[in-house]
C-alpha positions, 0 to 999 in steps of 0.5 A, spaced: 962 252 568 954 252 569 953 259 573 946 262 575 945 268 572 940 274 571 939 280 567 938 286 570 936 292 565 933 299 565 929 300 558 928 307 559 937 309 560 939 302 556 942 300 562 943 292 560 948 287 565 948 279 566 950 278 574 951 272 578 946 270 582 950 264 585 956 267 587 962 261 587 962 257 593 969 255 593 976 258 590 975 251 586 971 252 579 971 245 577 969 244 584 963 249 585 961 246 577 959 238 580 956 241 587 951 245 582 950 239 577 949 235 584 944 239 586 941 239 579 942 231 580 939 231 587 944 226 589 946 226 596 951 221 596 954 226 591 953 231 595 956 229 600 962 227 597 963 234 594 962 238 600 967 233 604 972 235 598 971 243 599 971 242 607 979 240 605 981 245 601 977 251 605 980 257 606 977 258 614 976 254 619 969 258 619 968 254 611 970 248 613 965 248 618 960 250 614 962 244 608 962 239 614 955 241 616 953 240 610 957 233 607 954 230 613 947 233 612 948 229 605 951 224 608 945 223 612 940 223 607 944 218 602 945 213 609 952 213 608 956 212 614 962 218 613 955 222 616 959 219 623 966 221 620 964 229 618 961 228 625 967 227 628 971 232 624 965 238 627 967 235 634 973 236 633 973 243 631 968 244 638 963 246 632 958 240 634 952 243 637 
């Protein structure tokens, strides 16, 4: 899986760690490896699509409003009529203002 990292390290006490910087956005691995690879890709009708996926499978009501939000921002930007549907769902959920 494709993961962001840094390198943080104190020369003078030989302290040396790799950290994320990216922590996983979802509880799903191969999930979170497409998001990032349609990030790097830039392709918003992708985009969509996996942020309407993780809304699915999200583990509160509060992480699937925010994957809503963000496939329907996609969703938007590619001109693909799910904008309306994800909409819809932040409507229902009263988190459409």
């Amino acid at each position: 899986m494709a993961r962001l990292r840094r390198i943080v390290s104190r020369p003078s006490s030989g302290f040396r760690a790799e950290v994320d910087i990216l922590p996983p956005m979802t509880a799903n691995a191969d999930l979170d490896a497409r998001l990032i690879a349609a990030h790097e890709a830039g392709d918003p009708g992708v985009l969509s699509s996996l942020y309407g996926e993780a809304a699915y499978g999200a583990a509160s009501e509060e992480a699937r409003a925010f994957f809503l939000v963000h496939a329907r921002v996609y969703a938007l930007e590619a001109g693909d009529a799910s904008a309306e549907r994800y909409l819809g769902e932040l409507r229902n959920m009263g988190r459409d203002e």
